[in-house]
C-alpha positions in Angstrom: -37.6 157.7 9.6 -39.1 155.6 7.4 -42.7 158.3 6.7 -40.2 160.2 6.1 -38.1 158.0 3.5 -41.5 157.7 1.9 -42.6 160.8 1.8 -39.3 161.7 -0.3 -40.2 158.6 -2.4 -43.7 160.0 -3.4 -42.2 163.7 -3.8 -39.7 162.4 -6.1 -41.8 160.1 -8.0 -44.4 163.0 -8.7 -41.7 165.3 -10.2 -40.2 162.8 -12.3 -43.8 162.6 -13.8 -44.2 166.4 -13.6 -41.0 166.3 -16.0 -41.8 163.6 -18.2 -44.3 164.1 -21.2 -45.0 161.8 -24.0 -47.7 161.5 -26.6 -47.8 160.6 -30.6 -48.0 161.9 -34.0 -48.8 161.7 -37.4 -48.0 164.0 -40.7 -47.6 164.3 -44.5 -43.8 165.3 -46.1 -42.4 166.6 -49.2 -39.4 164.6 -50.2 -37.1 164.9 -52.3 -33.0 164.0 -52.5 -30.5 166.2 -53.2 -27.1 166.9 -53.3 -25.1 168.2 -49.6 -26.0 171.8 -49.0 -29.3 171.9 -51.5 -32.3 172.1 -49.6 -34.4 170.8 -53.0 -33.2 169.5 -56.1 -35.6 170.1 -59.3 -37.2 167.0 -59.4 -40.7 166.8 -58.6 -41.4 166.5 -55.0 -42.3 162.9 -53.2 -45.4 162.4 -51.0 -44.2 160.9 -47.5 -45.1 160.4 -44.3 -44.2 159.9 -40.8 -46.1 157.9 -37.9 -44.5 157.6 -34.8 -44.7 158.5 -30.8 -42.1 161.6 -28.7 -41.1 161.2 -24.7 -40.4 165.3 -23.9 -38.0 165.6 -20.4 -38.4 169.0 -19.1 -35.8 169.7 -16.5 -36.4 173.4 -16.9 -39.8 175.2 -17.6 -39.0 176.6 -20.8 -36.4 174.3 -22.0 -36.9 170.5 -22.8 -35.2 167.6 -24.7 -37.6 165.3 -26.9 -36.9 162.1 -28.0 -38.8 160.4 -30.9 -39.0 157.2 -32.6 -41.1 157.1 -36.1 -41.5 155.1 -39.0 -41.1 157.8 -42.3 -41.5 156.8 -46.0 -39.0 159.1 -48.1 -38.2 159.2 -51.2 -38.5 161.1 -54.8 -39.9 161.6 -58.1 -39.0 162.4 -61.6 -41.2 162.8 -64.3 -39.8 162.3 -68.2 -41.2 162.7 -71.5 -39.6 160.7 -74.7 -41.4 160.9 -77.7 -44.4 162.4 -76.3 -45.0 158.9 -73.5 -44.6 160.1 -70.1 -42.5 158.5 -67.2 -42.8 158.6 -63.7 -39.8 157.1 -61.3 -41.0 157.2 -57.7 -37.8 156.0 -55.0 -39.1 154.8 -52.1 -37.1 154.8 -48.6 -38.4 153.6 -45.6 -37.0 153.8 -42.2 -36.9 153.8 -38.4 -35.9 157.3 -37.4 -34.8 158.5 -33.9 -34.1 162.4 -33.7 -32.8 163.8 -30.4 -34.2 167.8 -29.9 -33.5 170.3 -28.2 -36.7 172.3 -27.8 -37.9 175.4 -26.3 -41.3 176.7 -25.1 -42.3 180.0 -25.2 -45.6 181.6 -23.7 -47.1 184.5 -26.0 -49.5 186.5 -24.3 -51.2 187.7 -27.0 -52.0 183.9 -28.2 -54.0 183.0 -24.8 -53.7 181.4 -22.0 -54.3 177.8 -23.8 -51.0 178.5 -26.4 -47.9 178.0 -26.5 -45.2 178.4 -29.6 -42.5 176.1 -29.6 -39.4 175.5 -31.1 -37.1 172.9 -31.8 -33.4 171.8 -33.4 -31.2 168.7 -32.7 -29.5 165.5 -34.9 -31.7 162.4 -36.2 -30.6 159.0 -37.1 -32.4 156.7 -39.2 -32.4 152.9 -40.3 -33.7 151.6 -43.7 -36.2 148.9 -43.6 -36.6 148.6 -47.0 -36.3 150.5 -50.1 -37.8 150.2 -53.8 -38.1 151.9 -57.0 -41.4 152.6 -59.0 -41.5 153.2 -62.8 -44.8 154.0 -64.7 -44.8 154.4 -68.5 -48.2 155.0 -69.7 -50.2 152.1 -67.9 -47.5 149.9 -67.2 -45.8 149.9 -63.9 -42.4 148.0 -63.2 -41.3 147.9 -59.5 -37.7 147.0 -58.3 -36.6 146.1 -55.4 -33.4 148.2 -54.5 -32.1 147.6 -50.9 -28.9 146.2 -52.0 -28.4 149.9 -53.9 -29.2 151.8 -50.9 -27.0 152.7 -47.8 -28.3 151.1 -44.3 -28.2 154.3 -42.2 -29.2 158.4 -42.5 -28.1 160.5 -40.3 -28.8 164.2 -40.2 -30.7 167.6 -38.8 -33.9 168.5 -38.2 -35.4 171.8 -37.2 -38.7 173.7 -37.2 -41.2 175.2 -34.7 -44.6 174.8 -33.7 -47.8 175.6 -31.5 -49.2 173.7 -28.5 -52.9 173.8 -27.8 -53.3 173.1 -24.2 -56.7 171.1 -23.0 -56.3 170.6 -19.3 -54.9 167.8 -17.0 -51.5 167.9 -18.9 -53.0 166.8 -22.4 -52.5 169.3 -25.5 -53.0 168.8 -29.3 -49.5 169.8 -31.0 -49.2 171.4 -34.6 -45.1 171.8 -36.0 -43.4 172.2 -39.4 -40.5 170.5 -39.6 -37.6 169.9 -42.4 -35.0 167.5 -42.1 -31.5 167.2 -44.2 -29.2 164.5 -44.5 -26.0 164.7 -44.3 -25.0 160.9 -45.1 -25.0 159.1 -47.9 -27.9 157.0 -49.1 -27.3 155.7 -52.6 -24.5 153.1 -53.0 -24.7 154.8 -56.9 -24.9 158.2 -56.4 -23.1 159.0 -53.4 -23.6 162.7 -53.9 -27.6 162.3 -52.8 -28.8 163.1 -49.2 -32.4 162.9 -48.0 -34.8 166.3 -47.6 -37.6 166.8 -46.9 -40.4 169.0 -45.4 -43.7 168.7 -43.7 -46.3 169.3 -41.2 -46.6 167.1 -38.4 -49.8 167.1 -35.5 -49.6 165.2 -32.3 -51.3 164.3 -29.1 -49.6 165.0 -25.9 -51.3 162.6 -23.0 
């Protein structure tokens, strides 16, 4: 009874780890921040980025759920000329993110045996940590603090696909575009903004 009760123990515990995959990742965004249903607005484009770490559960073989947490800098830029000087305003928003995906995993023949194209959609909500404004006019540079003008929490969707590169023992290097839009409000001012934003994201699957 009890090699028994053990052995179901040990089975168990090595599908649970079968199902269970978790790595991190790092990558470069376009922001920007836009009104509801605009995927841009036609300010210039701000440089982000997002660092952070992803457990994947796998209950199926080709269909997973992926949970990550990561720390992204949003923002956006406008550029303005008055009498010839040149301005720059750079919004900065920083936050703690947690998207929950659903993700599928499909197997192309044609790509190898080492690929794999995946593909991904599912909600994300964020927390601001802190949030500040930039202006430079010619070689002078004013910064303002502006948490107390910004909303605490971003909720939203994000979607995109991507390609696994598989090298052995369960460990794969991961490449995915992504882009995310908000569907809350983040400006306390202009309550018709929402956060967008576009990049490329590569990861490490242990």
């Amino acid at each position: 009874m009890l090699v028994s009760v053990l052995t179901i123990m040990v089975i168990t515990s090595q599908n649970l780890k079968a199902q269970f995959e978790y790595g991190l990742h790092a990558g470069m965004n376009l922001e920007t921040q836009a009104k509801l249903g605009q995927l841009w607005n036609n300010c210039d484009f701000y440089q982000g980025y997002l660092l952070g770490g992803f457990v994947e559960y796998k209950p199926f073989k080709n269909i997973s759920f992926q949970t990550e947490l990561n720390y992204q800098k949003k923002g956006d830029k406008s550029v303005s000329t008055v009498e010839g000087v040149s301005s720059v305003t750079r919004r900065e928003f920083n936050y703690l993110s947690v998207p929950l995906l659903l993700k599928t995993t499909i197997h192309d023949a044609g790509l190898g045996d080492k690929f794999d194209l995946t593909f991904f959609a599912g909600p994300y909500a964020g927390y601001l940590t802190t949030a500040n404004s930039r202006l430079k006019t010619g070689d002078s540079v004013t910064t303002k603090d502006i948490d107390n003008e910004a909303e605490k929490f971003d909720m939203g969707t994000v979607f995109g696909g991507g390609i696994k590169y598989k090298l052995g023992n369960g460990a794969a290097i991961i490449a995915e575009l992504r882009y995310e839009m908000g569907l809350s409000k983040i400006d306390k001012q202009d309550q018709d903004l929402r956060n967008k934003g576009a990049g490329i994201t590569i990861g490490y699957r242990f």
